[in-house]
Structures are given as structure tokens and as C-alpha cells.
C-alpha positions in Angstrom: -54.2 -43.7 250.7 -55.6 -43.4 254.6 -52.7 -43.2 257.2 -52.8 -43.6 260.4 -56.2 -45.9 260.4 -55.2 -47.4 263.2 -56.8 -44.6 265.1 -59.9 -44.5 263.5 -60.3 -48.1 264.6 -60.0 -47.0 268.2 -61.9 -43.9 268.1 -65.6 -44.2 270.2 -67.7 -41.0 269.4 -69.4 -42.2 272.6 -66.6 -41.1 274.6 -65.7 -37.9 273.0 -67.6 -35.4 274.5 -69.9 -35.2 277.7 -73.7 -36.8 277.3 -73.2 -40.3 277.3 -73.4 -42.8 274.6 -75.5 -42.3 271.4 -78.9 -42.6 271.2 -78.8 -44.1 267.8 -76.3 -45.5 264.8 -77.0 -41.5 263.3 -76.1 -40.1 266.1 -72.7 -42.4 266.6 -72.1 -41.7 262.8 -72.4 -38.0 263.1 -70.4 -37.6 265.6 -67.6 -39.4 264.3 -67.8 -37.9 260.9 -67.5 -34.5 263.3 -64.8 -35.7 264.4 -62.6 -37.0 261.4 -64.2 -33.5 259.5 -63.4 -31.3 262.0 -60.2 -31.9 263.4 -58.7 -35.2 262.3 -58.9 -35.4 258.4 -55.4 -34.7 257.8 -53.6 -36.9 260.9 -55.9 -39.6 259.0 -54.0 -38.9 255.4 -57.4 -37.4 254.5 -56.8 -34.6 251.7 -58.6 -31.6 252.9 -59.7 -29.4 249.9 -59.6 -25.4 251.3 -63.4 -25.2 251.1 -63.1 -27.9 253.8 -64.4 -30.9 251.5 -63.0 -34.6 251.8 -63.6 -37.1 249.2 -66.6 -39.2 250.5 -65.2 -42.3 249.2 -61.4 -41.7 251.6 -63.8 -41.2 254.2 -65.6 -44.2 254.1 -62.7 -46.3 253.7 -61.4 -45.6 257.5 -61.8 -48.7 259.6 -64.1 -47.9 261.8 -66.8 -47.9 259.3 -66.0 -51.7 258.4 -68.6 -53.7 259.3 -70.8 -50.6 260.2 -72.9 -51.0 256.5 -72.5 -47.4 256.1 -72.2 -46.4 252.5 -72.7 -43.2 250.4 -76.4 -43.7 250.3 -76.7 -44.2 254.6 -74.3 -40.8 254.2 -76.6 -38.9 252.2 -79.9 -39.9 254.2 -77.6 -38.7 257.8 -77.0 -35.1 256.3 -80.7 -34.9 255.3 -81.8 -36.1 258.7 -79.9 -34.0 260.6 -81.5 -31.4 262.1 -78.5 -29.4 262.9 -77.4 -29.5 259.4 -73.7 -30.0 260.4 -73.1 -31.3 257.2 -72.6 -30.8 253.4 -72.6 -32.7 250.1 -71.2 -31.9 247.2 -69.7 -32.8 243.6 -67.3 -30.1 243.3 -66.6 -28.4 239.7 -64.5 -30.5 237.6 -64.5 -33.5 239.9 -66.8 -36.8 239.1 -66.7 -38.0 243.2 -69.0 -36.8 246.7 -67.1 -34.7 248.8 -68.2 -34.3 252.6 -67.6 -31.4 254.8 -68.3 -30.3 258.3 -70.0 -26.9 258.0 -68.6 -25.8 261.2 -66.4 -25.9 264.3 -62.8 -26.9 262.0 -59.5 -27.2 264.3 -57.4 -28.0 260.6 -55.6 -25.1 259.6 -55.6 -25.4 256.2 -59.4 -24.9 255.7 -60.2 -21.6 254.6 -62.8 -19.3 256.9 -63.6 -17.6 253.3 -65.3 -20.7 252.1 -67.2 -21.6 254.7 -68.7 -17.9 255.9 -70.5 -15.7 254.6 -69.5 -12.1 255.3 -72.1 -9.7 257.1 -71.2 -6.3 256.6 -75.3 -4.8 257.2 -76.1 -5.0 260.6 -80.1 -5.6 259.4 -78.8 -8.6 257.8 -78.7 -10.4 260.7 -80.6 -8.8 263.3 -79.7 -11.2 265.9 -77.3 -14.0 266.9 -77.1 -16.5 269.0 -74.3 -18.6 270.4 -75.1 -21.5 272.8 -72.6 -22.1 275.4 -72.7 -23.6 279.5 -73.1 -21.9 282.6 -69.8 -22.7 284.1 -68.1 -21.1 281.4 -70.2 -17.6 281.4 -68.4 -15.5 284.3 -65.5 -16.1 281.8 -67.4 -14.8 278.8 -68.3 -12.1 280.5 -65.0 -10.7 281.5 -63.2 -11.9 278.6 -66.1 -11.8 275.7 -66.8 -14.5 273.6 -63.6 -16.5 271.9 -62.9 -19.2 269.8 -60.7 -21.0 271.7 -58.7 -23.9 269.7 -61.1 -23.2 266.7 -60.8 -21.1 264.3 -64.1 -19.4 264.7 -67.3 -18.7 267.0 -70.2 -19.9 265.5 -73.1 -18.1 265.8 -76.9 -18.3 264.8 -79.0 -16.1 263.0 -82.2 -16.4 264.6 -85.8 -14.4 264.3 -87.1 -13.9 268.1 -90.4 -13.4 266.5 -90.9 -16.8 265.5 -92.9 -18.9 267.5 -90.8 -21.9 266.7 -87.7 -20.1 268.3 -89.5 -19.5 271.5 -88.8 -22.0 274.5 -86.4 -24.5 272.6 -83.3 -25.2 271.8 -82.0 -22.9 268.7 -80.7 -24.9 265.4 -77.4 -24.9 265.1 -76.3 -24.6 269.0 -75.7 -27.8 271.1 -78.7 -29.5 273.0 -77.1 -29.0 275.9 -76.3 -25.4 276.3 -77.6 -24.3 279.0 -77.1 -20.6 278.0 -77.4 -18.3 275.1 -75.8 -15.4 274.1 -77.8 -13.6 272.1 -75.5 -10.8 269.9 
């Protein structure tokens, strides 16, 4: 049983964050799923496995998808199309039903940091990271080193400078926006 739906009706993903409304009904679906994955699930009754997965179907039944035609099969096309890959799918082991998870960027405290990173304990791994982050903020990164604020991680991106797609664009898995990048 969902509780507290009545926020979910209110929320607009178009006034979460800075940039506007979105540019399409994948975009507005994307960010609200962000939302309810990342921070929200449990204020929304939500049961939030440890690995971070919610059942698709508890998902789909807040009210702000009413009306929206937005079933499993729209959810499945949204985490293929997205380029960021934000998102997984899953059946998980001795369960019949699609789970959902954000990948990244989790406020709730009761999703384990085990299951959603991988440990890198070889530096050659991983030759280089990148976070993507804002101008304003770097004097403060600087001084103070990169921290994950109200999250309960920094998320980083493993990225080969020697490929040509890398050069000149925005790196997978940092926001469009960032107008810097920290490369670890």
C-alpha cells in the first residue's frame, strides 16, 4: 500500500532542479522516477529492498502517473533510451515482479553502498575519473575537496581520455550542465 500519494500528485519534475521544463514526456518521467528512487521511496510507503530496488508495479501505482499511459512496457523502453543509464531493471532471485532502481545519487539510508558499487582496490582499474560539477561551487572543492554532501556518495566516471568520443563533450554519466570536470 502507497502512503502519502498525495505528494506524488503535486510533485512537477519540471520544477525540481534548475534547466527549465522537460524537453519531452522521457525526460519528465525520468526525472521523477529520480526523484521517487532516489530520495522519496520510503516517505511514499515505497519498500526499498537494500540493493536499492522498488517493485515496479508500487511504483507505477503513485498518482502522478494516472492518466500519464505510462506502463511497464513505456518503463522499460525509458531505461533503454537513456543515455545516462540512470536506471536499472530487474527480476530479483526468488521474486516473480520488475523491480526498478536508481543506479545513483540515493538520499535513503537504508540502501546499501555495497550493492550499488563496485570496489576499486587497482589504481589501473580505473585510470581516470571524472566527476562533473559547476563553477560556482569549485573554489569550494578546492579548499575543501570533493564531498557528498546530503548523499551518501560522490559519483564518479571512469572515462578513457584516449577516446575520441570522450573528447569535446559532455561525459556519460555527469549532468549536461556541468560546467566543470574534475578529473581524479
Amino acid at each position: 500500500m502507497v502512503k502519502h500519494n498525495a505528494w506524488a500528485r503535486q510533485a512537477r519534475p519540471m520544477t525540481l532542479r534548475q534547466g527549465g521544463p522537460p524537453a519531452s514526456e522521457d525526460e519528465s518521467v525520468s526525472k521523477f522516477l529520480s526523484l521517487v528512487l532516489r530520495h522519496n521511496a520510503v516517505k511514499l510507503g515505497l519498500t526499498v529492498r537494500p540493493d536499492g530496488y522498488v517493485l515496479l508495479s508500487e511504483v507505477l501505482g503513485l498518482s502522478w502517473f494516472e492518466g500519464r499511459g505510462v506502463g511497464e512496457e513505456e518503463i522499460k523502453g525509458l531505461v533503454d533510451r537513456n543515455a545516462k543509464k540512470r536506471f536499472g531493471l530487474c527480476i530479483p532471485e526468488g521474486e516473480e515482479e520488475l523491480h526498478i532502481r536508481a543506479h545513483q545519487g540515493h538520499t535513503i539510508c537504508n540502501v546499501e553502498d555495497a550493492s550499488l558499487l563496485r570496489e576499486v582496490t587497482d589504481a589501473t582499474e580505473l585510470p581516470v575519473l571524472c566527476h562533473g560539477t559547476f563553477s560556482h561551487l569549485w573554489p569550494k572543492i578546492q579548499t575543501e575537496g570533493l564531498r557528498a554532501m546530503k548523499r551518501n556518495h560522490i559519483h564518479c566516471v571512469a572515462v578513457d581520455l584516449a577516446d575520441p568520443v570522450n573528447q569535446g563533450r559532455v561525459l556519460s554519466g555527469t549532468r549536461g550542465e556541468s560546467d566543470v570536470i574534475v578529473y581524479i
